[in-house]
N, C-alpha and C positions, 0 to 999 in steps of 0.2 A: 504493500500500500504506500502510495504517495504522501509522505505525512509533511505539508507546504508550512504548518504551524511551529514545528520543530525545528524546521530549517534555516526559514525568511527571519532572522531577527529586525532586520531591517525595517520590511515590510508592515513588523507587527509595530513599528514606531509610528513608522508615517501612518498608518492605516487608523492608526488613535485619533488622529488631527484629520480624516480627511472624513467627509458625507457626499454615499455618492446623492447624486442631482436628479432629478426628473423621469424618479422613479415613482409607482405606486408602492410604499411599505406594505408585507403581508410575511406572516408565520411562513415558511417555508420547511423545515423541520421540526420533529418535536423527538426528545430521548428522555425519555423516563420525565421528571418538572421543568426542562432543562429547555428553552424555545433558540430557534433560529432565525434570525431575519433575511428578507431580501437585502436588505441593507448591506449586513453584512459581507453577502457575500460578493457585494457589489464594490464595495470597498474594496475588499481582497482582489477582487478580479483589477482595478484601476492601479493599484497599488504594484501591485506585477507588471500591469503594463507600461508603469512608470518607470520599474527598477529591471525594465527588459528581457524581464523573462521569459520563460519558451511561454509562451500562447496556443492553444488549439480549440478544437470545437468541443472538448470535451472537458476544458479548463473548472469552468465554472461547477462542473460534475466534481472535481476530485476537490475544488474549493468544499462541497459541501459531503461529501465524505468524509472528508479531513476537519471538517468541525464537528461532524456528527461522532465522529472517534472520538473527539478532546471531549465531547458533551459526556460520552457512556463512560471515559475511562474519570471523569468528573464525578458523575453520577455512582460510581462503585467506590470512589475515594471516601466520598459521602457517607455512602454505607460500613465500609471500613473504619470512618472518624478518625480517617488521616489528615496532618491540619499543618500549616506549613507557619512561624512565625512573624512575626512584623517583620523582626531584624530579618530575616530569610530573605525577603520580599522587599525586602529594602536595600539588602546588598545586593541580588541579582537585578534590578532598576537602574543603581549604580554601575553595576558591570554592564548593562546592554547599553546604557546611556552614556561611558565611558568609551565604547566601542563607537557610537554616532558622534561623539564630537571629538574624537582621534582624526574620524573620518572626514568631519565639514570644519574643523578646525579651532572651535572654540564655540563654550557655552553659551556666549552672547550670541554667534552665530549659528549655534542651533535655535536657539529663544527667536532670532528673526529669521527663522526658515519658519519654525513653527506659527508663528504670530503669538505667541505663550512663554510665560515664565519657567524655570526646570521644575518649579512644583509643580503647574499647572498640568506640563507633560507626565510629570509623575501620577499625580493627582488621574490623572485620564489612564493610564496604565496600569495601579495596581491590581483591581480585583480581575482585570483579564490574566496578569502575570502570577496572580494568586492562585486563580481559578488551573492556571498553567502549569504550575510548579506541582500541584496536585495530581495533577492527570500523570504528570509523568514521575511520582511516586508511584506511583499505582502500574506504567508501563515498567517499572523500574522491578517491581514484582511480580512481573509476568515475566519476561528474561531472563532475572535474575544475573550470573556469572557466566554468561556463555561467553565461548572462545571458539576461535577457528583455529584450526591447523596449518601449515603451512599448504599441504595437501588438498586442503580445501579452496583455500586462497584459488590455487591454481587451475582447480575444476571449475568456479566460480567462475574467472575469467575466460578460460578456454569458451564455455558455454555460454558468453554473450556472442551474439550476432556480430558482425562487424559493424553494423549503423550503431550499436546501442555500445559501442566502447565508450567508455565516459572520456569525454575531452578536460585535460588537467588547465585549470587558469592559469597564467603567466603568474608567477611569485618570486618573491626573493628570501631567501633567508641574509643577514644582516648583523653586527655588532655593534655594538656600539661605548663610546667613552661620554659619562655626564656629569657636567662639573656643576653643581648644584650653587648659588651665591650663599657666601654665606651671611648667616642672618647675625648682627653686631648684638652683642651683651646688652647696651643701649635701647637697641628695637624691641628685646625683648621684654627687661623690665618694663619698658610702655606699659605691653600690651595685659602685661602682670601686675601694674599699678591700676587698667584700666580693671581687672576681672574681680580686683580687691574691691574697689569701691562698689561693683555693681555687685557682688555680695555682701558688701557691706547693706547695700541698700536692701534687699531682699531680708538679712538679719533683723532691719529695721522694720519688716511688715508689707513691704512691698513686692509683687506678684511678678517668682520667678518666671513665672512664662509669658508674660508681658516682656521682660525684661530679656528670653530667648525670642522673641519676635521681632523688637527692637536693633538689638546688637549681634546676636549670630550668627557665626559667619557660614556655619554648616546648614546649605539649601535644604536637605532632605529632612531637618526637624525641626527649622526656625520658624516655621509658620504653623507648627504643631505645637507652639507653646514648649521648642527643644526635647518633644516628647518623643523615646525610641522606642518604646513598645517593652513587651516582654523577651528578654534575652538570657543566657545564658553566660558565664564566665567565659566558655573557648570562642564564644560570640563576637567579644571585644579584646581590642590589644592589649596587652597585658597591662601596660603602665597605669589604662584609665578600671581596668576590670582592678584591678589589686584594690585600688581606692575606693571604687562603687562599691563591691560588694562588701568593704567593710565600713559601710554606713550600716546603721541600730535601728535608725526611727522613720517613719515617716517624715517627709519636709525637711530631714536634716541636709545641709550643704554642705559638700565635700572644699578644702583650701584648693586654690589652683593646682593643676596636673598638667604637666607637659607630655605628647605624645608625639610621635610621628607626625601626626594634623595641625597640631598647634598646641594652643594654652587652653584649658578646660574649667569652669566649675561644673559642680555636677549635684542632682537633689537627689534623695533617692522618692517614690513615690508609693510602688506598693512590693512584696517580698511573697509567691508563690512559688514554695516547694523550691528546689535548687534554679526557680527563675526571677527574674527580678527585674521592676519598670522601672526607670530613670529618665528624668530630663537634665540636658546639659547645653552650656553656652559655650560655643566656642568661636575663639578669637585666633586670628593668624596675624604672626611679626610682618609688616611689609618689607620686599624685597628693597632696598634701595639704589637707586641707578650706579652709586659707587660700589656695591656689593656687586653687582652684576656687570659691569665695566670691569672688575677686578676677576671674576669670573672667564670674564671674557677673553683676560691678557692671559690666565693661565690654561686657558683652552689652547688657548696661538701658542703658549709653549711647549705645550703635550705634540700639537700641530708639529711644528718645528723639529721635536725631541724623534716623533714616529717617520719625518720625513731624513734625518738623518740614518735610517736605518742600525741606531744602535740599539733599539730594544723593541720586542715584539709588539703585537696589538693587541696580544694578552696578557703580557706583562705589563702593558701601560694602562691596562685597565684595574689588573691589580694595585697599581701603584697608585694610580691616579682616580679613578673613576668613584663617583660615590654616588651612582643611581643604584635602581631597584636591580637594576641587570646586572649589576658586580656579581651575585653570586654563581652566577651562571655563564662567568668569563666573559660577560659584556651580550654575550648573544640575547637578539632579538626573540621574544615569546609570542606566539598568537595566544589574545585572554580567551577566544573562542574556542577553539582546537586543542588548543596546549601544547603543539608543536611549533618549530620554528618558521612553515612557511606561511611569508607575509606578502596577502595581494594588494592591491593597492587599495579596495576598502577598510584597508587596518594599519594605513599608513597616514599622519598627516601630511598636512601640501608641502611644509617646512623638509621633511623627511625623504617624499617624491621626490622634490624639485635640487634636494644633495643626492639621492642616488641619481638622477636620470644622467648624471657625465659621465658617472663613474664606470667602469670597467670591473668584472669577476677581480677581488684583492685588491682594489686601490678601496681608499678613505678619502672623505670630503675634507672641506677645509672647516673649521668652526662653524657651526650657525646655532642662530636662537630659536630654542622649540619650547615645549610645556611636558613636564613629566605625569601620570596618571592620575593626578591631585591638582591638577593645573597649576602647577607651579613653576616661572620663567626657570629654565636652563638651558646651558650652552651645550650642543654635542661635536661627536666627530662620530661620522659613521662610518662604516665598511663594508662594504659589497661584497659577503660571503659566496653567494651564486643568485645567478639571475636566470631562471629557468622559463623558458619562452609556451608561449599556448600549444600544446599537442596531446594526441591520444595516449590513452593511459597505455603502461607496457611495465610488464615485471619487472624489469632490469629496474627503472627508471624511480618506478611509483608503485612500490611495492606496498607500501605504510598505507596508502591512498587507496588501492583494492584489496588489502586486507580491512580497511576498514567500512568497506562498500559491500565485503562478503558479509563482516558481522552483521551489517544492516541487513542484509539481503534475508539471515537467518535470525534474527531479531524479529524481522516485520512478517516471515511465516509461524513464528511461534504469538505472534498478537494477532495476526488474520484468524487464528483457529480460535484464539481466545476469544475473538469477539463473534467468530460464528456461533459460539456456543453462552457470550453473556445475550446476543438481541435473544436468547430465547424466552429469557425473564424477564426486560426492559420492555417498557410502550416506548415503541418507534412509530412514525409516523414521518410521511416525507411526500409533500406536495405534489400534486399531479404533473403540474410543470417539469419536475425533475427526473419522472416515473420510467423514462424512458433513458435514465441515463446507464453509462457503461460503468458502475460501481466495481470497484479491483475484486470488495469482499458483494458477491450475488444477495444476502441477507438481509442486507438494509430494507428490501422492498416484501410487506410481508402479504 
């Protein structure tokens, strides 16, 4: 089965923000309470055709298959009272919306593609991402641990047609060196005398989540009155979990915590079982242009240092580099995939526009980019491999059709599961679509 929801992360962005036009709305499906619109899948269908997808006649059909799936495997998570957390649903938001504006280049610049603020987008996405995250707990136990073989891999492939060899995108895999500014003693007491007072204030009676709505600088809870939901200790990074979960009382306010994000106070709110609600205000040191001008000169020296050829590009990342990528010898990560190959939907322009001179092993020269926190820094990249559009082939893309064989045996082991859950569920599917070519025959009862 074609599963387009699982896939399109993209699609399910834009598709929040768009309605289609000049249509009559009407139920078009129905899975156990669970309704489908024309709407929706009118969306889906524009949104594909936006983001260029294959298109056919039968498009719209596997559109509503593929909802009618996320509906049933929704509707059994239901029955299971499998439940996914705020923070859960909060940091996958962040990751798919961390992925869109790597891609369009900046938060603002997603905010004016959208016509919307990042809550506002958030705000329009979660209970779809909710609803999502569920389904695929529930696919997640249908599966289970399955693996392919080497052996299989190969059968897999042998037995596609020649038309249906999957064509591999153009990608690169990439290193990189990130020279972060650093943030002055000065900047940060600021921000540390600013976090005093505004606890002070709240000490004094005045209403912490006012006061997170006002000053903090974290989008996904500042308009929540700083509110993160119920979470767990391995939830949060340590520095701010150590503090939070040794608050006692309700409304007590934690002293400033420094983390990775910035400068923190933190209330706690309520305390269930090993989980626990918190609001918190956070404040980031700003970069300042001689921080980042000085940044800059010792990028041009690493530049200089790697252009004399006395020491590696992985040695100068150990030596030098102090992004998130040092651990991983500078190399570039997909957050989607979790390998290294990077297409140009998960590169920003800053990133593009250094690889596109470059040559397999050369390095760019310095430029300014933003790290996955948006925060200004200066890199030097390197052109690992630059692997051009062509059909997939063992030799080549082995990772790529092993992971197209899992799917392959993945999606027969939930075609049978769901031939055998519509036996319990009310389904229902409009006459309009009665006639479509469903992967699984069941849908139509």
């Amino acid at each position: 089965m074609k599963r387009i929801f699982f896939i399109s992360i993209l699609t399910l962005l834009v598709g929040a923000s768009t309605h289609a036009q000049g249509i009559i709305d009407k139920i078009v499906g129905i899975v156990g309470n669970e309704i489908i619109m024309m709407s929706d899948i009118e969306n889906q269908y524009i949104q594909m055709q936006s983001q260029q997808m294959e298109i056919t006649s039968n498009t719209r059909c596997e559109i509503l298959e593929d909802m009618m799936f996320q509906k049933l495997l929704y509707v059994q998570a239901q029955k299971d009272s499998i439940e996914v957390t705020p923070k859960e649903v909060e940091t996958e938001l962040d990751r798919r919306l961390s992925i869109f504006v790597n891609q369009i280049g900046s938060e603002q610049k997603l905010e004016e593609y959208f016509g919307k603020t990042i809550k506002a987008i958030k705000d329009d996405l979660r209970s779809t991402i909710e609803e999502q995250m569920m389904a695929q707990k529930v696919q997640q136990k249908i599966i289970g641990d399955t693996k392919v073989t080497p052996s299989e891999v190969t059968k897999f492939f042998e037995s596609l047609p020649a038309d249906s060899v999957p064509t591999i995108e153009a990608y690169y895999e990439l290193s990189e060196i990130v020279i972060k500014p650093e943030v002055s003693k000065e900047d940060k007491d600021k921000v540390i005398s600013e976090l005093n007072k505004i606890r002070e204030r709240i000490l004094n009676g005045e209403s912490f989540s006012t006061m997170a709505v006002l000053y903090s600088e974290d989008p996904g809870s500042a308009m929540k009155g700083g509110e993160l939901g119920f979470v767990s200790k391995t939830d949060l990074v340590p520095e701010f979990s150590q503090v939070a979960f040794n608050l006692t009382s309700p409304l007590d306010v934690s002293p400033v915590v420094e983390t990775e994000y910035g400068f923190h106070i933190i209330q706690m709110i309520e305390k269930r079982g090993n989980m626990m609600n918190f609001r918190h205000i956070l404040m980031k040191p700003k970069v300042s242009m001689e921080a980042l001008e000085a940044a800059d000169k010792k990028a041009n020296e690493v530049y200089e240092i790697l252009k004399s050829d006395t020491i590696s590009f992985i040695d100068a990342v150990k030596k030098y580099s102090n992004g998130d990528s040092k651990g991983s010898d500078g190399k570039v990560m997909n957050p989607y995939y979790g390998d290294a190959h990077m297409t140009d939907d998960f590169l920003d322009p800053y990133t593009k526009m250094a690889l596109s001179s470059l040559k397999e092993g050369e390095f760019s020269k310095p430029f300014l980019s933003s790290d996955n926190r948006g925060i200004r820094v200066i890199k030097i990249v390197r052109l690992d491999l630059d692997v051009k559009e062509h059909k997939a082939n063992l030799k080549d893309d082995y990772l790529t059709l092993q992971r197209a064989a899992l799917d392959d045996k993945n999606s027969k082991l939930v075609d049978e599961w769901v031939k055998d859950k519509v036996k319990s569920v009310y389904i229902k599917v409009d006459d309009e679509y009665k006639d479509c070519n469903f992967n699984v025959k069941c849908w139509i009862k």
